[in-house]
N, C-alpha and C positions, 0 to 999 in steps of 0.2 A: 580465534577472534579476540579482538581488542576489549580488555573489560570496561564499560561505559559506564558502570552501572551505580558507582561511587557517589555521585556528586547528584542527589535527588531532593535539594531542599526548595529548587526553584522548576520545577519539570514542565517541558514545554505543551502536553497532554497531564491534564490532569483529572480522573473521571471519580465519580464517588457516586454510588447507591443510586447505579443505572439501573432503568429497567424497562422491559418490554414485551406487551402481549398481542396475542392476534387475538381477538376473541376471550376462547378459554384455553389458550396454549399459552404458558408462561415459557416465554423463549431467554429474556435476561433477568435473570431475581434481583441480584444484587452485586454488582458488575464498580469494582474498587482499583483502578490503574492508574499509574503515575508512569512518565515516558521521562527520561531526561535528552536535552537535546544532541541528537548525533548519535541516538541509541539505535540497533535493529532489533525488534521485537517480536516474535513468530509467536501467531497464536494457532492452537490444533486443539482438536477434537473429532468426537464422531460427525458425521452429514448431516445435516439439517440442526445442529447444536444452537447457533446464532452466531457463530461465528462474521459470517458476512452482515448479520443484521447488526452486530457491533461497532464494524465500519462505517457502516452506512447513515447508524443513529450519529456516530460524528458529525458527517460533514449535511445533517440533517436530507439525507436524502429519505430518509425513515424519520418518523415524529418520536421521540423516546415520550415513554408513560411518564417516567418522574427521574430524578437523578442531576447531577452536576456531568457537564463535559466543559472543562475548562481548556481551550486551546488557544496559543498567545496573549495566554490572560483574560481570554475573555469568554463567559458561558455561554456556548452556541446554541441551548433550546432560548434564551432571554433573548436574540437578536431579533432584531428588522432584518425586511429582505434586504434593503442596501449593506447593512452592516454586514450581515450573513456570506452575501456575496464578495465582499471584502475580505474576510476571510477566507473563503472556497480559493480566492486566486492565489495564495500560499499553501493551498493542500493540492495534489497531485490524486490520482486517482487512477490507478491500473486498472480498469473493468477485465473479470474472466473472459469475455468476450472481445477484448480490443476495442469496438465499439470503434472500429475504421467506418470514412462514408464510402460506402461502395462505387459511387460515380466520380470522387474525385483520385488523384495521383498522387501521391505519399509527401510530394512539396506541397497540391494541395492541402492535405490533411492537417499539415504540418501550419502553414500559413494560419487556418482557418482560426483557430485559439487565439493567435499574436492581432488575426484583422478585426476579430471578436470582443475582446480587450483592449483595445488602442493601444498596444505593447510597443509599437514601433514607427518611428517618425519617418521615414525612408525607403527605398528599395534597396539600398544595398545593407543596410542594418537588418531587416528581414530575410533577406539572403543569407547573409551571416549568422543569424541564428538559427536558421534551417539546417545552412552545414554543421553548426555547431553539435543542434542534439542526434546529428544523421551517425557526427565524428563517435559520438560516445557511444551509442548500438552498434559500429561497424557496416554501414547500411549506405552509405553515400551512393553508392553503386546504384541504390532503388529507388530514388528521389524521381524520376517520369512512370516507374511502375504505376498498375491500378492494382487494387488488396487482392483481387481474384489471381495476379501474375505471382503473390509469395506463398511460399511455404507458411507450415503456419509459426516457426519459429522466426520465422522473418517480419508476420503480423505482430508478434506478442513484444519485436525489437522496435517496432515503428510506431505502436499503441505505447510504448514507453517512452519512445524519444518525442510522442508528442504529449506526452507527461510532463516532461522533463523539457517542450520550448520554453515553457511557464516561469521555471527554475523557481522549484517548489521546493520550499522549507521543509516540509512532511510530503509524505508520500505514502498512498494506503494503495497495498499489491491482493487483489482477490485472486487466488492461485494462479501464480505468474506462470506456474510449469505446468499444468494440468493439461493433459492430452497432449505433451511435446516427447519426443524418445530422451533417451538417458543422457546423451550427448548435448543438445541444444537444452535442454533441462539444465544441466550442469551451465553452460554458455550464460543464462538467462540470471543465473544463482550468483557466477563472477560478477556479471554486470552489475545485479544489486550490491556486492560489496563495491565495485570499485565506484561508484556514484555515493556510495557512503563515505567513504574515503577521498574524495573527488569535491566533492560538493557540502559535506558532512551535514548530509540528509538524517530525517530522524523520519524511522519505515517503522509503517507495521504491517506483518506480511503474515496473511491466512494462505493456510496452505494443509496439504494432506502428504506433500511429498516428503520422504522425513530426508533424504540427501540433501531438500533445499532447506530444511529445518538445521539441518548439521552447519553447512557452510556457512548460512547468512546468520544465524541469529547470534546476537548476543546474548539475549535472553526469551527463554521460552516460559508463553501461559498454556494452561492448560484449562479448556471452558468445560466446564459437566454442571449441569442442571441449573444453569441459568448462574453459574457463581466461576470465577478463576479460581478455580479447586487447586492447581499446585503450580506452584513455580520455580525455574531455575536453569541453570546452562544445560548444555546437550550432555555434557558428562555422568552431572549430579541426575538428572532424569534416568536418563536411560539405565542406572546402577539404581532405580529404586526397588523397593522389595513392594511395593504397592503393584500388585496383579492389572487393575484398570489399567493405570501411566504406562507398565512395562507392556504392555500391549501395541504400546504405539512405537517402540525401538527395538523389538525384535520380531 
């Protein structure tokens, strides 16, 4: 992978002295990330770590307790809903679950974000970007399909190409390969580099699969007890003498 990691004095995520509890479960203590733009970032750890409440405290889909999350300059717990939402339509959002509408058709699906946003003046501009984000999943084929007619690596291509009608600056991936075989896991892991490369997205991709950890990331966190305990590419990790980290590359 392309070393991204150089040029961090202006970063397009910038998070300092996050934190978040449910109750009396301290899930983030003290959570310090800088992104620069056009970087892929994988974060791992054990289940239930916070991993996805991370993401989530981004794009405020979660209330963070206290902390800075500065994203294109601006700190998302200070926003209005307007402002807020202004922001959300530059971040991308992979849900684990696709979170396809089960009664619509995949050109539905697809439409639905662009007719939601006023994204498009036209029908055949809407057209056009339908084939556009089908072109980049390989999926054009599935535009009259309903979600119940794909596989489910075919959900996980169309849950991103409707990510990606938005043509989203960031993109947060909650394990993009989870539950797909070796094969379409690997498919799904290309696509994130080539829409990096393509579009020069700046991802942050939680994940457990360490094959997708290998190929996408440029740089890897590692969450343990509520803090990004270690960082570093897939090399320098996986060669550590730290028993915890070495756990997760062999």
């Amino acid at each position: 992978m392309e070393d991204r990691t150089s040029d961090r004095k202006n970063p397009i995520v910038d998070i300092e002295n996050l934190k978040k509890s449910f109750q009396d479960n301290l899930v983030l203590e003290d959570v310090n990330l800088k992104i620069p733009k056009g970087e892929n970032v994988v974060i791992i750890g054990q289940s239930g770590i916070g991993k996805s409440v991370l993401i989530k405290c981004m794009v405020r889909l979660i209330e963070p307790d206290d902390g800075k999350i500065e994203i294109f300059g601006q700190n998302i717990p200070t926003l209005g809903k307007d402002e807020l939402n202004t922001v959300r339509k530059r971040i991308g959002f992979l849900f684990q679950g696709n979170a396809l509408y089960d009664s619509m058709t995949v050109r539905e699906n697809l439409e639905f974000p662009l007719i939601r946003n006023k994204l498009t003046k036209n029908k055949k501009d809407l057209e056009a970007r339908i084939y556009e984000a089908l072109d980049n999943v390989n999926l054009r084929k599935a535009i009259d399909l309903l979600p119940s007619e794909l596989s489910g690596g075919m959900k996980k291509r169309i849950g991103l190409a409707r990510t990606l009608i938005l043509k989203p600056e960031i993109i947060l991936y909650d394990e993009p390969t989870t539950g797909l075989d070796p094969i379409t896991s690997k498919e799904i892991s290309n696509l994130i580099i080539n829409l990096q490369e393509k579009y020069n997205t700046t991802s942050i991709i939680i994940t457990h699969d360490i094959s997708c950890v290998r190929l996408t990331a440029n740089i890897i966190h590692v969450l343990r007890n509520g803090i990004l305990y270690k960082s570093g590419k897939y090399n320098e990790l996986k060669k550590s003498e730290d028993p915890w980290i070495n756990n997760f590359f062999n």
